[in-house]
LOMARLO-765319 format. One record per residue (C-alpha): residue number from 1; residue in one letter; z, x, y. Coordinates in Angstrom, 2 decimals, padded with zeros to 5 digits. Layout:
{NUM, 'a', {Z, X, Y}};
...
***
This chain:
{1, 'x', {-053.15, -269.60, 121.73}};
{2, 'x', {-053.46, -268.86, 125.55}};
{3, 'x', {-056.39, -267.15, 126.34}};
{4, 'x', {-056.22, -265.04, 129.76}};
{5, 'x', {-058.91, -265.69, 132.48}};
{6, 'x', {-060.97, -262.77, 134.27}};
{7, 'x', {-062.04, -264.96, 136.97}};
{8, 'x', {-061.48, -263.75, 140.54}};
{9, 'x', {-059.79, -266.07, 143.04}};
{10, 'x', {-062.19, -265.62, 146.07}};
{11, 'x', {-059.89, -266.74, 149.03}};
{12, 'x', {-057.11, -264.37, 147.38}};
{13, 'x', {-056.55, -261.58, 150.00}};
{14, 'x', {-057.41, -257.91, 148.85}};
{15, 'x', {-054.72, -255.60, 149.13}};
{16, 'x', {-055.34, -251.96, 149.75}};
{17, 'x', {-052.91, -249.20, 149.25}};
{18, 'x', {-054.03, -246.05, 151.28}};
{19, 'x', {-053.50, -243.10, 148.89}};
{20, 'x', {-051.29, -241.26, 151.70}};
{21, 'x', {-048.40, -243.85, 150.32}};
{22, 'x', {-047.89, -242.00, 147.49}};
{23, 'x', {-046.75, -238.64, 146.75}};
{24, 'x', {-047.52, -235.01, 148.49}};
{25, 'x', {-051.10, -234.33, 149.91}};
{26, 'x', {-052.86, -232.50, 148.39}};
{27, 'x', {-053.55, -228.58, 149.25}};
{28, 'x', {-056.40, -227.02, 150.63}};
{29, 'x', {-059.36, -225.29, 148.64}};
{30, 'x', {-057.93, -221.86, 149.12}};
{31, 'x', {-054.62, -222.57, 147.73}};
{32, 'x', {-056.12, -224.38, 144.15}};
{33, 'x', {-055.45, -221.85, 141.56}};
{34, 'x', {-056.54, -223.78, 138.48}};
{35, 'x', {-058.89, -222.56, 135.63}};
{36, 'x', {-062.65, -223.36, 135.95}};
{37, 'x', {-064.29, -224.61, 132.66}};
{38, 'x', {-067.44, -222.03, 131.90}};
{39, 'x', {-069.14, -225.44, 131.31}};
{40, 'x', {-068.93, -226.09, 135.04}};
{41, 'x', {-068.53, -222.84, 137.35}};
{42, 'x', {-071.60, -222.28, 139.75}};
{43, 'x', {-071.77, -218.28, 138.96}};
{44, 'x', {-070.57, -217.59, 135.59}};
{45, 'x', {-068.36, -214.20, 134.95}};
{46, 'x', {-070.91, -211.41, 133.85}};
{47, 'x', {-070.94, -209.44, 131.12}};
{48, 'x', {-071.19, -205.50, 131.82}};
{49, 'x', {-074.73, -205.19, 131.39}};
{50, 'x', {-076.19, -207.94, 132.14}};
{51, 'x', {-075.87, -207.88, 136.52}};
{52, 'x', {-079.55, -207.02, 136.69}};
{53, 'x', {-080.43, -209.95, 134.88}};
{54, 'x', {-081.61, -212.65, 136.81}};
{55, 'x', {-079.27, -215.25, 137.53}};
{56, 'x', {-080.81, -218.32, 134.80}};
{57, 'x', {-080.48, -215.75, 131.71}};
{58, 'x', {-076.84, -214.70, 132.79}};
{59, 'x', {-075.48, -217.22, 130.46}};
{60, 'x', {-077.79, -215.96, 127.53}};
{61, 'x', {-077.11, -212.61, 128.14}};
{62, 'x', {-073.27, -212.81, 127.99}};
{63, 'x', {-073.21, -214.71, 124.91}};
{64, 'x', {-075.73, -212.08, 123.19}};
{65, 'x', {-073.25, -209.17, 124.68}};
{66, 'x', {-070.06, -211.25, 123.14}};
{67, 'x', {-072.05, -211.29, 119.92}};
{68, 'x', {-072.73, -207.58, 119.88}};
{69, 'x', {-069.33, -206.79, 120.73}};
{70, 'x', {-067.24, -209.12, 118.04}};
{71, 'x', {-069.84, -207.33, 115.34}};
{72, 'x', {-068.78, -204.09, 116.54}};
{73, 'x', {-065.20, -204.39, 116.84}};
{74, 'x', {-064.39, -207.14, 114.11}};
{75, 'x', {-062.29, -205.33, 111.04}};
{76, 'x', {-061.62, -207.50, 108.21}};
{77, 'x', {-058.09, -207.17, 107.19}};
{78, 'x', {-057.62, -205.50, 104.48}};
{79, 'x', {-054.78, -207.96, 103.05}};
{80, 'x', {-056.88, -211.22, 104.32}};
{81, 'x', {-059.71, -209.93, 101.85}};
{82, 'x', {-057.26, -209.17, 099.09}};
{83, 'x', {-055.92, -212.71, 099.33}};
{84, 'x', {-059.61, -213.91, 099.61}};
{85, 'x', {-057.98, -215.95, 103.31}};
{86, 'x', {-061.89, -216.61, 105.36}};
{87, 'x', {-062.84, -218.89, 108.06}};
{88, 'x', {-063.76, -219.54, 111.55}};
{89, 'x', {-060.74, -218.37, 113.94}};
{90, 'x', {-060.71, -220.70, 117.71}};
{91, 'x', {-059.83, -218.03, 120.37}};
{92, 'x', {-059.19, -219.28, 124.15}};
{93, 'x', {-058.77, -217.29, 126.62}};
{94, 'x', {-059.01, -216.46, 130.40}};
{95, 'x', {-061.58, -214.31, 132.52}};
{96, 'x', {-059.15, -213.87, 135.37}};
{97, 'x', {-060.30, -213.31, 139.40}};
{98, 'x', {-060.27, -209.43, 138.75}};
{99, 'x', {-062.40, -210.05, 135.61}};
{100, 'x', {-059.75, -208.91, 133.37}};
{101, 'x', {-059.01, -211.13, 130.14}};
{102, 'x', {-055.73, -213.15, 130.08}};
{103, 'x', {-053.72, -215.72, 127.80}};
{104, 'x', {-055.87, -215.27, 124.63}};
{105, 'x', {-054.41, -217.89, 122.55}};
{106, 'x', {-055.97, -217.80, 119.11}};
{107, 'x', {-056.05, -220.86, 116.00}};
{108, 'x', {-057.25, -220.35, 112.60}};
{109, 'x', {-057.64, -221.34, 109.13}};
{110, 'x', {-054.13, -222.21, 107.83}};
{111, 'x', {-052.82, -219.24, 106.15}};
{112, 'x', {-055.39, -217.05, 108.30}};
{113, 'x', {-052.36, -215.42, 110.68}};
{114, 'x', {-054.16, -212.29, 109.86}};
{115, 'x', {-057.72, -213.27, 110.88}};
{116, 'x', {-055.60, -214.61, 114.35}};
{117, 'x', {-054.22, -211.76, 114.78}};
{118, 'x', {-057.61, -209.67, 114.38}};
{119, 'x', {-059.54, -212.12, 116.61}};
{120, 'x', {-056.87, -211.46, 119.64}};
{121, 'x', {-057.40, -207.87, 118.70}};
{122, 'x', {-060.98, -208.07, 119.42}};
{123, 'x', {-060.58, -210.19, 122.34}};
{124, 'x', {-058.16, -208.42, 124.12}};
{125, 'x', {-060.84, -205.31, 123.86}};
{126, 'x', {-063.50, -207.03, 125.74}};
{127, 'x', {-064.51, -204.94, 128.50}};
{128, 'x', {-063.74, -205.68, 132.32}};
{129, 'x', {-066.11, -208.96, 133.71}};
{130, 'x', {-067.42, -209.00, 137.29}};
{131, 'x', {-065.48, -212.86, 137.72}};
{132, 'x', {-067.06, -215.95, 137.25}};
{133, 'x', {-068.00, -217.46, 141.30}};
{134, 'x', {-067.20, -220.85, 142.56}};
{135, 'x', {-067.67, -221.76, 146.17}};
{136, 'x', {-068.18, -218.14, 147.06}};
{137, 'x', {-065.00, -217.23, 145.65}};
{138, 'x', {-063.45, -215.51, 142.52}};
{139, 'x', {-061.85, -217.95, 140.17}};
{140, 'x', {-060.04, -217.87, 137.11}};
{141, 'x', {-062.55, -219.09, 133.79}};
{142, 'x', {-061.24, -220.38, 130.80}};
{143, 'x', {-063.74, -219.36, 127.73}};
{144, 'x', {-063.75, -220.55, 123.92}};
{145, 'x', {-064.94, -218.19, 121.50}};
{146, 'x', {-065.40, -218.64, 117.91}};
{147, 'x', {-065.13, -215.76, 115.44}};
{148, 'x', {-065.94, -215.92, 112.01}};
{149, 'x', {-064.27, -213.85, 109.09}};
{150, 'x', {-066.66, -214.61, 106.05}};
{151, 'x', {-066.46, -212.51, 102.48}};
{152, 'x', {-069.59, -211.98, 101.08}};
***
């Protein structure tokens, strides 16, 4: 068997490839239109009703609003309950730069299209954010919420 070597020939010259070689620069700040991950944005989107909270209980207060509002707008369907279909229902979406919600995309429990569909429902009700902040600026913020359909 061969067996490779790691070692480093020290009188080898080091070549270095500037990173201008290849392909297009990059743009500038201002022109990046990509989705920040809630995880990582300096100012997170707020809830309505929670911009006189201070700034370290924004997150907490957002989460307890999205709470209160998937209990107050979450209908079980009628046919999902029938068919006894439960379980916990991925939902993705966007909190766009005008705080509007955008591309809800929704996964379920196989055979739960009806719990999907409800989830989106719900979703697509939230109310309109102030938008999440980065650098100053209003960005786009991608957000995962779970929602639950469970028969008692």
């Amino acid at each position: 068997k061969k067996i490779e070597t790691t070692e480093v020939d020290e009188n080898k010259p080091v070549v270095v490839n500037n990173a201008a070689q290849y392909g297009d620069e990059g743009g500038t700040a201002d022109e990046i239109d990509e989705e920040v991950p809630f995880a990582v944005i300096e100012d997170v989107p707020v809830f309505p009703g929670c911009e006189k909270v201070e700034k370290s209980k924004r997150l907490e207060c957002f989460m307890e609003q999205m709470a209160k509002h998937i209990m107050r707008n979450q209908n079980y369907p009628e046919r999902a309950m029938e068919d006894n279909i439960q379980g916990r229902v991925a939902v993705l979406f966007v909190i766009d730069k005008d705080g509007s919600i955008t591309n809800v995309q929704v996964r379920g429990p196989k055979g739960g299209e009806l719990l999907e569909k409800e989830a989106k429902r719900v979703i697509e009700k939230l109310p309109k954010f102030k938008p999440g902040m980065q650098r100053g600026k209003p960005v786009k913020v991608k957000y995962s919420q779970p929602i639950t359909f469970k028969l008692q």
